[in-house]
SETOR-672445 format. One line per field, with one value per residue: residue in three letters; x, z, y of N, C-alpha, C in turn. Coordinates in pm, 1 decimal. Layout:
% residues N
kolti <- [ALA,...]
neast <- [X,...]
nup <- [Z,...]
nnorth <- [Y,...]
caeast <- [X,...]
caup <- [Z,...]
canorth <- [Y,...]
ceast <- [X,...]
cup <- [Z,...]
cnorth <- [Y,...]
***
This chain:
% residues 179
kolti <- [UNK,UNK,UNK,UNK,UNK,UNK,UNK,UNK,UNK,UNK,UNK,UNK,UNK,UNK,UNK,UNK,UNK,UNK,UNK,UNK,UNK,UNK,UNK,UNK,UNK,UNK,UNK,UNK,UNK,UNK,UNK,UNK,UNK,UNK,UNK,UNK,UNK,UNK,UNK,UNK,UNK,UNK,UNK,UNK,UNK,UNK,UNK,UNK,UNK,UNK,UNK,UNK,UNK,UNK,UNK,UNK,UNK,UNK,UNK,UNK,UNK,UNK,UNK,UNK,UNK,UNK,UNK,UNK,UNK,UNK,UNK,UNK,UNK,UNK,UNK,UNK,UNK,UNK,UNK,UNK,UNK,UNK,UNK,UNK,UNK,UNK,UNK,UNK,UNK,UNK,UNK,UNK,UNK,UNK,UNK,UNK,UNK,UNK,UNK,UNK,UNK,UNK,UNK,UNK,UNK,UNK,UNK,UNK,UNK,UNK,UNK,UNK,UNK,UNK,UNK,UNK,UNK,UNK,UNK,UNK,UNK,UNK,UNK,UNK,UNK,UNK,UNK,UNK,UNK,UNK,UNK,UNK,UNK,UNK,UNK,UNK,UNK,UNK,UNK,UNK,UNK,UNK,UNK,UNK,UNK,UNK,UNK,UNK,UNK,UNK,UNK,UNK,UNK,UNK,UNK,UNK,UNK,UNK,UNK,UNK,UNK,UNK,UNK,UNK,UNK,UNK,UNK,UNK,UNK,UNK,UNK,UNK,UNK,UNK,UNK,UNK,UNK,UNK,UNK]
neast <- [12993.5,12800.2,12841.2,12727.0,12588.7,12633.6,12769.5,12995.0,13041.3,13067.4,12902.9,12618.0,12296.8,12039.8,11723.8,11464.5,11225.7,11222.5,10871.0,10901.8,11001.9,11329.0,11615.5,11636.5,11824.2,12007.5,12188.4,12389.4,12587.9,12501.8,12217.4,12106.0,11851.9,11877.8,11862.4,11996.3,11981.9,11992.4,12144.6,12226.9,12265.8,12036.8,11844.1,11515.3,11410.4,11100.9,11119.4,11313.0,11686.6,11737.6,11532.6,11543.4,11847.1,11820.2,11620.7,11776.2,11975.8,11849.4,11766.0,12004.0,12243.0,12127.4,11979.5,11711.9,11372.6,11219.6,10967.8,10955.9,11138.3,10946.1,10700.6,10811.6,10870.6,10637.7,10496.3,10642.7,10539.4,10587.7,10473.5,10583.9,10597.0,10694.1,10811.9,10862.5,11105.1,11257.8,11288.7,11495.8,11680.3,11791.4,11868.9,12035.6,12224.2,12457.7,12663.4,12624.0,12743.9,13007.2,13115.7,13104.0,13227.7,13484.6,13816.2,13990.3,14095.9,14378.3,14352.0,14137.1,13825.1,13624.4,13305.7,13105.4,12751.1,12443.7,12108.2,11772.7,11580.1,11311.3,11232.7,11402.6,11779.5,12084.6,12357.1,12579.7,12832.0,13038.0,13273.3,13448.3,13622.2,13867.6,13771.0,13492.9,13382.6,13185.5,13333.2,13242.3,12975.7,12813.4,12551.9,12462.9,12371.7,12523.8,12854.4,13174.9,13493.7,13525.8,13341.5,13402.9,13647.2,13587.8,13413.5,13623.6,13775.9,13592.9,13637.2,13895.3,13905.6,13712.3,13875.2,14158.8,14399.7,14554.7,14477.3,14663.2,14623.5,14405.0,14117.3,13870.3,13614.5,13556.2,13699.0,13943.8,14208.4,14077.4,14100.5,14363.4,14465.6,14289.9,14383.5]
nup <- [10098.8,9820.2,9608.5,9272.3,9253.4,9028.2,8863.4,8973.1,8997.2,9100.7,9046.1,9108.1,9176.6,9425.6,9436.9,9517.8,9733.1,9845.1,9923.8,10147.0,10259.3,10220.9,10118.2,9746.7,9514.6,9191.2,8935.3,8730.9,8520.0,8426.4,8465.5,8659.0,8958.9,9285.7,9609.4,9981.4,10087.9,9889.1,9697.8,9975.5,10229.2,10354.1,10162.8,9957.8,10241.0,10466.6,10682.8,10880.2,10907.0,11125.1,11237.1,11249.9,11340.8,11568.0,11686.5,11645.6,11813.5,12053.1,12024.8,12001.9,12175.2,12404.8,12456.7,12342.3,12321.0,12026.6,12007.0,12247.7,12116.7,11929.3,12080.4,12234.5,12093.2,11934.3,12142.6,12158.7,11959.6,11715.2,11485.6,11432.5,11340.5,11513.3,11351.3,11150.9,11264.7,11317.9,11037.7,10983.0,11180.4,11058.0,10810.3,10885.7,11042.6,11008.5,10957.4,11178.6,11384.6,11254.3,11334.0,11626.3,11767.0,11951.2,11970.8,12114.1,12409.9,12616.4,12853.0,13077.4,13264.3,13522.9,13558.0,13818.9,13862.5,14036.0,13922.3,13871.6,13721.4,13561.1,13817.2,13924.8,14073.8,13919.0,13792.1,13610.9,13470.4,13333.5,13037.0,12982.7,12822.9,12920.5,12761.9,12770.4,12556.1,12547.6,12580.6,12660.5,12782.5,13025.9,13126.4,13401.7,13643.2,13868.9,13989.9,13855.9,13809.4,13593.1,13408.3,13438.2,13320.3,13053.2,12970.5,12979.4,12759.4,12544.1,12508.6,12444.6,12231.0,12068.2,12062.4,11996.9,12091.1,12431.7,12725.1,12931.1,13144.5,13386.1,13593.3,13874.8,14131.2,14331.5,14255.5,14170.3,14234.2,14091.1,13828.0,13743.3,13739.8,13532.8,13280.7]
nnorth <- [14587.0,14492.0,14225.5,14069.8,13726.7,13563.2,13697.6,13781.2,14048.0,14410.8,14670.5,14696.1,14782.6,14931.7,14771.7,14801.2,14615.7,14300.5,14020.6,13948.4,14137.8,14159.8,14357.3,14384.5,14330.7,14448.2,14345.1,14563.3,14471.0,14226.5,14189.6,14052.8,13951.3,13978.7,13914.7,13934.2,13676.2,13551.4,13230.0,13147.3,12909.5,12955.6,13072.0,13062.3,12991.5,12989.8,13067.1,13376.0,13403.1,13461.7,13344.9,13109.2,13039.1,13116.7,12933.2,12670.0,12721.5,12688.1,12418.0,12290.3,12369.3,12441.6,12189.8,12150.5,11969.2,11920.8,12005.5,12156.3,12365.8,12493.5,12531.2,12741.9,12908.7,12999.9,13168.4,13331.2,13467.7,13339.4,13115.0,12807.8,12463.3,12190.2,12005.9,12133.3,12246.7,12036.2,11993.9,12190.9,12141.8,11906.4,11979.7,12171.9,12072.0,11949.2,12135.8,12307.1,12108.9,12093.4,12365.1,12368.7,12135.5,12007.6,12037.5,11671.3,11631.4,11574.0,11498.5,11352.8,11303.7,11106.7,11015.6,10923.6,10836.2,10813.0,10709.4,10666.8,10403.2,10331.4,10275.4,10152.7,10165.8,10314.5,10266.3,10510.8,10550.1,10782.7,10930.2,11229.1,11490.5,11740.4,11943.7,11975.7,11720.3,11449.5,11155.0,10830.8,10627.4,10438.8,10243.2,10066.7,9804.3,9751.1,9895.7,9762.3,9669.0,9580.7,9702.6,9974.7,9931.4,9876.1,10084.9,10285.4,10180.3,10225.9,10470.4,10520.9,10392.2,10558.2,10793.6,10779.0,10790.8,10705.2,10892.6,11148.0,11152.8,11083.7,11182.7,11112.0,11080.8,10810.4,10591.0,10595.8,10432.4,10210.3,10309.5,10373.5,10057.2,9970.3,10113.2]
caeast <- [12978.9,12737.0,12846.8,12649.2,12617.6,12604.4,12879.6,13074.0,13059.5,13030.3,12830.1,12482.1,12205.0,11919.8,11628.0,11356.1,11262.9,11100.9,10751.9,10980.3,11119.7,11448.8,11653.0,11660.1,11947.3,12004.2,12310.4,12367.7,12646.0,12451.7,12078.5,12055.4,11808.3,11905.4,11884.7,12096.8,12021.8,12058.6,12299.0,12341.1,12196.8,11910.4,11786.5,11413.5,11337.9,11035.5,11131.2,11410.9,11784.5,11773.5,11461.4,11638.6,11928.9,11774.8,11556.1,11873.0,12025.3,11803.1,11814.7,12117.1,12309.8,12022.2,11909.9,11557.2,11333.4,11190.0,10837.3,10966.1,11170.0,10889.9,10596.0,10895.6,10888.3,10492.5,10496.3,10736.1,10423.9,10643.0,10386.9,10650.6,10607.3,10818.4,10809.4,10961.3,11223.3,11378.1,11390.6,11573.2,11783.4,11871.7,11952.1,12163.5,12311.5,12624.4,12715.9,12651.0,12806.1,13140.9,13156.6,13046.1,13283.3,13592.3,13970.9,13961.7,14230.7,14478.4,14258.3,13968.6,13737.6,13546.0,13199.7,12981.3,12659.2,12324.2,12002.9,11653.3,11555.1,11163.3,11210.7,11581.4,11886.8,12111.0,12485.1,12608.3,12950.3,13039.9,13407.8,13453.6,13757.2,13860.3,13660.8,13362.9,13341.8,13151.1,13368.5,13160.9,12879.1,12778.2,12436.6,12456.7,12338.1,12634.8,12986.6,13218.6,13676.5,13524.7,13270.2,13536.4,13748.4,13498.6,13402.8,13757.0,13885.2,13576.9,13686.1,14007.3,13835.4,13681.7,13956.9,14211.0,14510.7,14526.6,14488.6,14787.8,14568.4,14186.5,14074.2,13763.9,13616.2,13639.1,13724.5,14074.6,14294.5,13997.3,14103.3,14505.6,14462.1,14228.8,14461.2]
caup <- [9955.0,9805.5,9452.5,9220.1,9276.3,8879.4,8758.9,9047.7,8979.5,9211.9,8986.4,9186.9,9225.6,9487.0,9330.2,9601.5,9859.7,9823.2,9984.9,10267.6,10356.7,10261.5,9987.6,9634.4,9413.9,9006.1,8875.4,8610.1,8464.1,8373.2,8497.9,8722.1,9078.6,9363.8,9805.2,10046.4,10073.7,9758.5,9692.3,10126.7,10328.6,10398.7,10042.7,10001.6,10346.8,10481.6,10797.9,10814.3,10922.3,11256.2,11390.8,11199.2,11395.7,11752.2,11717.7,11618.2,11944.8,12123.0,11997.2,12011.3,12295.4,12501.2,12452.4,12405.8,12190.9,11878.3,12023.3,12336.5,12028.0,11895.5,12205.3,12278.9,11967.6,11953.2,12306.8,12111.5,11844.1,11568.4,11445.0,11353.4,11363.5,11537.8,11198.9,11067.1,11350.2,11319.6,10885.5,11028.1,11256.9,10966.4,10713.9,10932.8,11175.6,10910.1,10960.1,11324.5,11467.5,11247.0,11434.0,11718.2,11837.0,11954.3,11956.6,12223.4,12487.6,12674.2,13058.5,13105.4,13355.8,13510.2,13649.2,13835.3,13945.3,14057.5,13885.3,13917.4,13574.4,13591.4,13974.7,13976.2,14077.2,13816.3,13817.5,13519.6,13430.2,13186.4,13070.9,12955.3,12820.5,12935.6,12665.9,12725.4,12496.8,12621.4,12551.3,12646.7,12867.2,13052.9,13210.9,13473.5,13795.4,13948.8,13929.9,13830.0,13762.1,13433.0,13332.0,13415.9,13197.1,12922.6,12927.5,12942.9,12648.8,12468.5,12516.6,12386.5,12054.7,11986.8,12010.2,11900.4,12202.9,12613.9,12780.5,13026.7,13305.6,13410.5,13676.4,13939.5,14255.4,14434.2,14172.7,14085.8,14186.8,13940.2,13711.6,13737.1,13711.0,13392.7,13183.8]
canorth <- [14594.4,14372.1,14137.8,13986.1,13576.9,13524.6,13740.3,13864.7,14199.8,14464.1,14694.9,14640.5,14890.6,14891.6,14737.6,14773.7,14492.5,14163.5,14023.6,13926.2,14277.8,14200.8,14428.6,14346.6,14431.2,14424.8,14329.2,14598.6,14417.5,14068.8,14231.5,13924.4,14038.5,13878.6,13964.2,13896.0,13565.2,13428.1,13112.9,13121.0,12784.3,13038.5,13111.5,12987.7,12926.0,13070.2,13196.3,13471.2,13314.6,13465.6,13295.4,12952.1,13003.1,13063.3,12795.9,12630.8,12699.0,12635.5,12276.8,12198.8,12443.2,12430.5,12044.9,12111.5,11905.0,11990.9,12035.9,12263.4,12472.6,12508.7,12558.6,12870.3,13059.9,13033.0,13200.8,13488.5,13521.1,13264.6,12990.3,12704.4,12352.9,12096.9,11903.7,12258.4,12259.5,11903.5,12001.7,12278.9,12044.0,11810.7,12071.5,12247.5,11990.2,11943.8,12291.6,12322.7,12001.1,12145.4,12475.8,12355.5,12045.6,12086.7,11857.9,11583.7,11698.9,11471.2,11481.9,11320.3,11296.1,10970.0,11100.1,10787.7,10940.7,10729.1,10755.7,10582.0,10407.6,10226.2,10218.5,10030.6,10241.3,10233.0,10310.7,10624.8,10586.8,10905.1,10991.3,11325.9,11549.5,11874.4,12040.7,11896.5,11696.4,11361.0,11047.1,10742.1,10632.1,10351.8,10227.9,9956.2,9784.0,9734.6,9917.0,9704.3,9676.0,9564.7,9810.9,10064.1,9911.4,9869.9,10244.8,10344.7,10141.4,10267.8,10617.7,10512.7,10346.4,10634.8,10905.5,10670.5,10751.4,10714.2,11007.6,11155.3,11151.6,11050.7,11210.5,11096.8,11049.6,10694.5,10484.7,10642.1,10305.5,10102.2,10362.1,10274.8,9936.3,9966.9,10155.8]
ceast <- [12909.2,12783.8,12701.9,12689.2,12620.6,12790.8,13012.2,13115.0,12959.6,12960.9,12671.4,12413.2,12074.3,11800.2,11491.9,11321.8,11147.5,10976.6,10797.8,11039.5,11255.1,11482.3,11670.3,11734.1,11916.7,12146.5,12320.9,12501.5,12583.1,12289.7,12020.6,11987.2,11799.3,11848.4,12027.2,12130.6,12033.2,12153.0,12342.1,12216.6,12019.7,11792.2,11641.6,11359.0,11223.9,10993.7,11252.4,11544.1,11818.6,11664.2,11519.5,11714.8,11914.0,11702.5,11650.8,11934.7,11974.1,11760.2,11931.9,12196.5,12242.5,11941.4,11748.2,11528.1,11265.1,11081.4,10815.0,11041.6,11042.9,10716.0,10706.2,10901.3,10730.5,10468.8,10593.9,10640.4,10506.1,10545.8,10470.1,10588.8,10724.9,10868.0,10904.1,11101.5,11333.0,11351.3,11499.0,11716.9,11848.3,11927.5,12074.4,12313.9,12416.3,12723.1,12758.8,12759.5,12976.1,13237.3,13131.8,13133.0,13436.8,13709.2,13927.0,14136.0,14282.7,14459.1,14146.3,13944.1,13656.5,13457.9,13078.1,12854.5,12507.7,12226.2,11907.3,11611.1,11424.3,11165.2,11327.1,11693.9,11972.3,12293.3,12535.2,12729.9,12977.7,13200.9,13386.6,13627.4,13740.7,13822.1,13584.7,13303.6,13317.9,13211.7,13319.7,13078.9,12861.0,12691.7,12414.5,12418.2,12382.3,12736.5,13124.4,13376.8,13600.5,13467.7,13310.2,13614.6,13714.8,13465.8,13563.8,13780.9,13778.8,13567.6,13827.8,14023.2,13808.8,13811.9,14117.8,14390.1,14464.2,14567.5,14628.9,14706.2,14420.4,14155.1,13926.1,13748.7,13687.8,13673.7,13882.2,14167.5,14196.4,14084.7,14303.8,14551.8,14427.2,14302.6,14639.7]
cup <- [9906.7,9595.0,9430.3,9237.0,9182.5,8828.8,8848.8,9027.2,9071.1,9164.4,9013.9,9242.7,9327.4,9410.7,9373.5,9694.7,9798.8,9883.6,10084.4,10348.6,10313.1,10126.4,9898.6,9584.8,9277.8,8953.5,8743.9,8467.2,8354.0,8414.1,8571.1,8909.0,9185.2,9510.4,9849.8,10088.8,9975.0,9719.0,9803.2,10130.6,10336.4,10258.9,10044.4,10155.9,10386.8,10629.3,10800.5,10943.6,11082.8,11409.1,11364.9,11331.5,11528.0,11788.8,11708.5,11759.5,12057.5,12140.1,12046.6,12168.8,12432.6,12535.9,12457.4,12285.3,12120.0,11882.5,12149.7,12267.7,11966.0,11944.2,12238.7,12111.4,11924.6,12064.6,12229.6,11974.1,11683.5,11547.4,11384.0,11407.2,11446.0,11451.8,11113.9,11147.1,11328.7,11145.9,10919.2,11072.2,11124.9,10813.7,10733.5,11045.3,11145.8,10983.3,11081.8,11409.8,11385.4,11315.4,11579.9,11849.6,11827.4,11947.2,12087.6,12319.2,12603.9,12827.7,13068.8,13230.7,13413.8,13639.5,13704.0,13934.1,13914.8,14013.3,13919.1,13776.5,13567.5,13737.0,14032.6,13980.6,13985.4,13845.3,13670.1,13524.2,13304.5,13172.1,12975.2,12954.0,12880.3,12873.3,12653.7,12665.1,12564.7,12526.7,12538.7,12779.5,12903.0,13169.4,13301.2,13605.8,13920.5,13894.8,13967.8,13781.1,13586.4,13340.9,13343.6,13324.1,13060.7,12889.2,12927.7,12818.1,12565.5,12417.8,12433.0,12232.7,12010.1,11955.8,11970.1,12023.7,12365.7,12655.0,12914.3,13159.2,13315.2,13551.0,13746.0,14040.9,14361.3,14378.0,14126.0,14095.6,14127.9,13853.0,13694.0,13695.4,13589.3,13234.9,13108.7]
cnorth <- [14467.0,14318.3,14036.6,13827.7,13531.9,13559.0,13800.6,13971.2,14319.4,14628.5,14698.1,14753.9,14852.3,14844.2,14738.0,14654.3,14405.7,14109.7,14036.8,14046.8,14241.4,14285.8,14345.1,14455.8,14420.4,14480.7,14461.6,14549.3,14318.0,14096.2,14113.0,13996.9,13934.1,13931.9,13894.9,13778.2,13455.2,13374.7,13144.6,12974.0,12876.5,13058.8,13006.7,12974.0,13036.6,13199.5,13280.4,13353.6,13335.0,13432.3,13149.7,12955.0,13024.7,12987.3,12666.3,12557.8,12650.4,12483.0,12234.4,12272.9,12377.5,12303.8,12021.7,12081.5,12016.4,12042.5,12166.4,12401.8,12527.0,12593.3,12718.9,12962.4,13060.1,13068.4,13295.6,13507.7,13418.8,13186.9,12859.0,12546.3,12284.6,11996.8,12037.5,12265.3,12136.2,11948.3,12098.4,12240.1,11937.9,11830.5,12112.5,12176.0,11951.9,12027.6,12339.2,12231.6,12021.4,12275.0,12423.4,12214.8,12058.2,11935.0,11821.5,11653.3,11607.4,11442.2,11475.5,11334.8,11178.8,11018.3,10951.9,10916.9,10803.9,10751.4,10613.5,10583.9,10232.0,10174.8,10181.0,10152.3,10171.4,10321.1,10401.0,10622.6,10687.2,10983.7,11094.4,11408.5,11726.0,12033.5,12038.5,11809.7,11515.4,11207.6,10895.2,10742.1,10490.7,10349.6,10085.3,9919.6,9798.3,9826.8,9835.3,9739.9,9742.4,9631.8,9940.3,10054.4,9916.8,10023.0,10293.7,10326.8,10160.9,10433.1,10640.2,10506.2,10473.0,10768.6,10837.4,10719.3,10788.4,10835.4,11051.5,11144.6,11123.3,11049.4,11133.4,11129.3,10913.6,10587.5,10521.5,10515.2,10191.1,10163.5,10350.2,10152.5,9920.7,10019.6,10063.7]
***
């Protein structure tokens, strides 16, 4: 059932469709002519809400930049910008990053993994909760008691209590000591 966004009255006759294809109504209460997206996040925009929101995802879910969102929906016949994709991203990134992140949960994780950064191996400390959700990070030469301890206790800062347990590989009595 579709209401008017003026008068809330559910009184509303078809009214024919707009340039856009979508339906137009007409209040016959208050004669106010609206669609379906008038007064949503969507209203005005010039592409429709369901190439928004898979270019969306594909941002954010999918971690791809704003220029590979963009190179992928021109390759599905869309013509957007990557200058249209990040307004997209900073309209909507309120909205998303509230559905989208979850509670911190009482078992972490402590993931060291080696990477190569301008030639130099580099050491990746990354703690993580059992929801995914990525707690802190650390980029260093060496691994270290102390840069254990430093990513721990800023895992702690940010979710504000110590976890019942923190799982790893070969660092688990660092990770005893540190807590």
């Amino acid at each position: 059932m579709v209401f008017c966004p003026r008068c809330h009255s559910n009184l509303v006759k078809r009214n024919g469709l707009d340039r856009k294809g979508y339906q137009r109504y007409m209040c016959t209460s208050c004669g106010k002519q609206f669609t379906s997206k008038t007064d949503t996040y969507f209203s005005k925009m010039r592409f429709p809400n369901t190439i928004i929101t898979f270019g969306l995802i594909l941002h954010y879910r999918y971690k791809k930049t704003y220029r590979d969102v963009s190179k992928y929906l021109k390759s599905c016949g869309i013509d957007v910008s990557h200058v249209t994709v990040h307004n997209w991203a900073r309209k909507f990134s309120y909205f998303i990053n509230s559905y989208t992140l979850r509670p911190h949960s009482d078992t972490w994780y402590i993931n060291e993994s080696i990477t190569v950064v301008n030639g130099e191996k580099k050491h990746l400390l990354t703690i993580y909760d059992s929801n995914g959700n990525i707690l802190s990070t650390r980029l260093s030469k060496k691994k270290t008691n102390k840069q254990i301890e430093e990513v721990i206790k800023k895992a702690v800062k940010l979710v504000g209590f110590t976890p019942k347990a923190i799982m790893g590989t070969q660092i688990e009595p660092l990770i005893a000591r540190s807590i």
